[in-house]
C-alpha positions, 0 to 999 in steps of 0.5 A, spaced: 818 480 285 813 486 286 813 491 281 815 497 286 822 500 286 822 498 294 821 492 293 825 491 288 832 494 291 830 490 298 830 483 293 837 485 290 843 481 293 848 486 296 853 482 293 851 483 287 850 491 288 857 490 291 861 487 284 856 492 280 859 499 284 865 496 286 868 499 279 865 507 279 867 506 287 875 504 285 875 509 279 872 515 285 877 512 290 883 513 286 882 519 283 882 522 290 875 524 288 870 527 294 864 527 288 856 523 288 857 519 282 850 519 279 849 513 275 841 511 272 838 504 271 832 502 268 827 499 272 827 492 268 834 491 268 834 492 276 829 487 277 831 483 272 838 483 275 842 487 269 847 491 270 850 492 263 846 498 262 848 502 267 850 509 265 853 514 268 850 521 268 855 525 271 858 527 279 857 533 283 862 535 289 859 533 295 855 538 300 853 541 293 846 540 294 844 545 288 848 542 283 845 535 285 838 538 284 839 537 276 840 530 276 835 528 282 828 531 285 830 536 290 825 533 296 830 527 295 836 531 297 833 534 303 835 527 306 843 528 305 842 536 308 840 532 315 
């Protein structure tokens, strides 16, 4: 697997992005939560298939594109205001 972020998403089976989310997606789910969760991972761990250093770094309502600016470049966040 190549060194590029790219790469390494694309390599990742969607079954296993799934069992890793599936428990910050129900706790959103269940709160009623309308919110971007905003988790981090280290590339090594991504490519190495790792999900135990997951950390939550925090939410922002969605459309609040400001406040989603703290937590990610804001050309990135060009992307959800199309």
């Amino acid at each position: 697997m190549g060194n590029d972020l790219n790469e390494i998403i694309e390599g990742i089976n969607s079954e296993n992005w799934t069992f890793w989310l599936e428990g910050y997606s129900e706790r959103l789910q269940s709160e009623g939560s309308n919110k971007i969760l905003v988790l981090d991972i280290n590339k090594t761990d991504l490519a190495n298939e790792k999900h135990g250093n997951i950390k939550e770094l925090g939410s922002v309502e969605y459309g609040d594109w400001e406040a989603l600016g703290e937590y990610i470049p804001k050309e990135d966040i060009a992307v959800f205001c199309l």
